[in-house]
Steps between C-alpha positions, in 0.01 A plus 500: 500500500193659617669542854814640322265720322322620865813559675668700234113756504517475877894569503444782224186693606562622844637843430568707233893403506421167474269537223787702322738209543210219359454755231846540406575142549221362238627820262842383526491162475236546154717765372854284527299196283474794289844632494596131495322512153654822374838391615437217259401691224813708531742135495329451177583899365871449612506160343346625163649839431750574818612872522433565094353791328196305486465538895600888504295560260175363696621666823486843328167465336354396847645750653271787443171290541603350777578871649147587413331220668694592799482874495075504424437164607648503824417858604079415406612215774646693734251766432189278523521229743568704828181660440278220329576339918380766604226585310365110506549559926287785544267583189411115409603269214300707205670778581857358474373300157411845380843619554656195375287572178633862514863428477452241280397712237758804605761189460393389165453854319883596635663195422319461176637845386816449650595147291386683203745830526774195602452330191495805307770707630768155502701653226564771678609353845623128404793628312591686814459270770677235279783707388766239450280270311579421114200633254408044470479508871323782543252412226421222705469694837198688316327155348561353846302847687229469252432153570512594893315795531153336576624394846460835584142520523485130559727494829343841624148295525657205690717695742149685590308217541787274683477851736136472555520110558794572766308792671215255557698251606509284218916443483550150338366539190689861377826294660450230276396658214815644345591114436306545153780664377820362490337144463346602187776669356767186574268306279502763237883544562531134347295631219875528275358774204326699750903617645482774739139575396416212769563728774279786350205207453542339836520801650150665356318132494605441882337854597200477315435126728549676794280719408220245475601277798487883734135616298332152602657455861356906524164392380462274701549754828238695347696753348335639139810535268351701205590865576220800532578826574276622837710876477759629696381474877737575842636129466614539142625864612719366750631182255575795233677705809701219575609325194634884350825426757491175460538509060785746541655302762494199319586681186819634629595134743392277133754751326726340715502181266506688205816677564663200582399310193581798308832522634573163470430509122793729504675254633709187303225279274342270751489709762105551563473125453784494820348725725174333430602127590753617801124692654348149403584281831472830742173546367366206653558504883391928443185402280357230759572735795346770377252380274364316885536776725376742304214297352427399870558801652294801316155343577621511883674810521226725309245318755680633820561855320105506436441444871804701617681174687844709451640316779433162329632612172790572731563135675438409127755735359763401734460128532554431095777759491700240796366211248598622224877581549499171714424309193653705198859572641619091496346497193694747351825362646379161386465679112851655501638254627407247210407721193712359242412172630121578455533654131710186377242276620208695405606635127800381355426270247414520118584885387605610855811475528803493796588862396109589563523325903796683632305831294164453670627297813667878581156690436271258697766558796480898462137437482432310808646765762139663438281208623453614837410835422316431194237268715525746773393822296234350295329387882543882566361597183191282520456686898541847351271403211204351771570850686439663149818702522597475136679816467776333731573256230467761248833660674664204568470411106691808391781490762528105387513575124756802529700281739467204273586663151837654729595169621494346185720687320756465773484185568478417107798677477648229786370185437274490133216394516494394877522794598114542398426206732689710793346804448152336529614313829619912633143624394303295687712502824435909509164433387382309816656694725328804386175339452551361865575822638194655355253196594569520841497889461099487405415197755612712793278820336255302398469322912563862637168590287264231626608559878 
């Protein structure tokens, strides 16, 4: 074992490619134990309450707390991280811990104010989003939100420190993490009074033990977790700069979701509950990809922009691209080929029924033309984000969203509800090849600059 062990450092540690790949292989194979887990804990959801009201109504209260979480949460990430690097590379480790102190408390303050006004203001937008839901149902929807909206706050602190822990490094533990949450909440889910409430419970319980599993790996590098303020200084300047781009981006790519689940609540009863399970199976083979190269690759790529190795981020750039279609194309073919086959297998038991397969079977096809592009453009994203070139992403957010809401409708028109699923696939195919364009765009400036 200890051999094994040797060879796989040696095999993994000789340049910064191959430290990418170990990287992304230990994040991958953590995160599908993980996904292994949550495709359990969705068996059980089919099995208990299939496509009912019960389910839409859950998917619609998590819809606008998980768009916050995504929208501030992943913007203080995107924001923060390239610069923590390289801060901790050239001013020292105090410096970066005062800057990781900084944002901590810039997180907590926004987010803080920004589950309040959402729990406030639901009245006002829930009927809206929900707009073909019965007053029982929609009653529900807001019981359901209030019960979620802690995992705001709670999921902003563990996406910051699973960042920190993955910019030093650290990638196991933030891959292994997420477990916490569906395990917990299959256990409640058996938990008969508790209904759909289970989901809300597993779902805040399972953050808030991530939470302590990230804080005690992170004290144990060192790093204080209490925040203190040490003022605004050129490092939290440039995080502030950065992240401005990066919230309205993310605003205007997370509305993205929101549409869809809106529009599919205009849809036939069932229909957010359709869309959700036919997304369920794609979402694993797009989740471990880019949850490993993109967990692997930011600590890397923001190291070479630091030190201006453009042609490295290059070879890099190039080499995953070949990998990536190499791998994700078969597996698409692989997924359309065998849809139905997959859903019957997977969910059709209990309250899911044979109607429900051929329904869901169709979405999960429509769904699956975007895996190649999908893992491609978040490996872009994550290049432009190390580059700290938000404002690209900030563009590419509003073409996606106007192209998306377009699509939609037509295809909706077409198909139902899989034309939702198709539209996605269409946005992400223009949304590479414009983030593509632009990438190699600002490594040719940026190489032009340095020579």
């Amino acid at each position: 074992m200890q051999r094994l062990l040797n060879s796989w450092t040696k095999l993994t540690s000789t340049s910064v490619n191959r430290k990418i790949f170990g990287a992304a292989v230990v994040v991958a194979g953590l995160t599908a134990f993980v996904k292994v887990a949550s495709v359990g804990k969705e068996l059980v959801v089919a099995w208990r309450f299939g496509t009912g009201d019960a389910v839409d109504a859950f998917l619609i209260a998590l819809l606008v707390p998980a768009f916050v979480i995504n929208v501030v949460a992943g913007s203080f990430n995107a924001a923060l991280i390239p610069t923590y690097i390289q801060v901790r590379e050239q001013q020292g480790k105090q410096a970066a811990q005062q800057l990781f102190s900084g944002t901590m408390i810039w997180s907590f303050g926004l987010l803080g104010i920004t589950t309040l006004l959402m729990v406030v203001t639901a009245p006002i937008y829930l009927p809206w989003i929900a707009a073909g839901f019965d007053p029982e149902k929609l009653r529900l929807t807001f019981h359901l939100l209030w019960a979620i909206a802690p995992i705001v706050l709670f999921s902003s602190v563990v996406a910051i420190w699973g960042a920190v822990l993955n910019a030093g490094e650290r990638f196991a533990l933030a891959a292994l993490a997420p477990i916490a949450t569906p395990a917990i909440t299959i256990v409640f889910l058996f938990i008969k009074p508790w209904g759909i409430f289970a989901l809300a419970a597993g779902l805040v319980a399972g953050t808030v033990i991530e939470i302590v599993l990230l804080g005690l790996t992170l004290r144990k590098q060192g790093i204080f977790l209490l925040p203190k303020w040490y003022g605004i200084n050129p490092p939290m300047r440039q995080v502030a700069h950065q992240c401005v781009p990066a919230l309205i981006g993310a605003f205007i790519m997370c509305s993205a979701t929101l549409v869809d689940q809106a529009m599919a609540a205009m849809l036939a009863p069932g229909s957010v509950a359709s869309l959700n399970y036919g997304n369920r199976v794609i979402a694993f083979p797009i989740t471990l990809a880019t949850t490993a190269l993109s967990t692997a690759v930011i600590p890397y790529f923001s190291k070479m922009v630091a030190c201006n190795e453009w042609a490295g981020v290059r070879r890099t750039l190039n080499r995953y691209m070949w990998l990536i279609f190499a791998v994700a194309l078969p597996l698409t073919a692989l997924l359309l080929l065998s849809s139905e086959l997959i859903v019957q297998i997977l969910f059709q038991r209990g309250s899911f029924t044979s109607e429900d397969t051929q329904i869901v079977a169709q979405i999960q096809s429509l769904y699956a033309l975007q895996i190649p592009f999908y893992i491609a453009d978040i490996f872009v994203v994550k290049l432009i984000t190390s580059m700290r070139l938000n404002h690209i992403l900030m563009w590419v957010s509003v073409f996606n969203l106007l192209i998306n809401i377009s699509l939609n409708y037509l295809f909706m028109q077409w198909i139902g509800v899989g034309g939702i699923a198709l539209s996605t696939s269409f946005v992400y195919l223009f949304s590479f090849l414009y983030l593509i364009f632009f990438a190699n765009k600002n490594l040719k400036i940026f190489a032009e600059q340095c020579n």
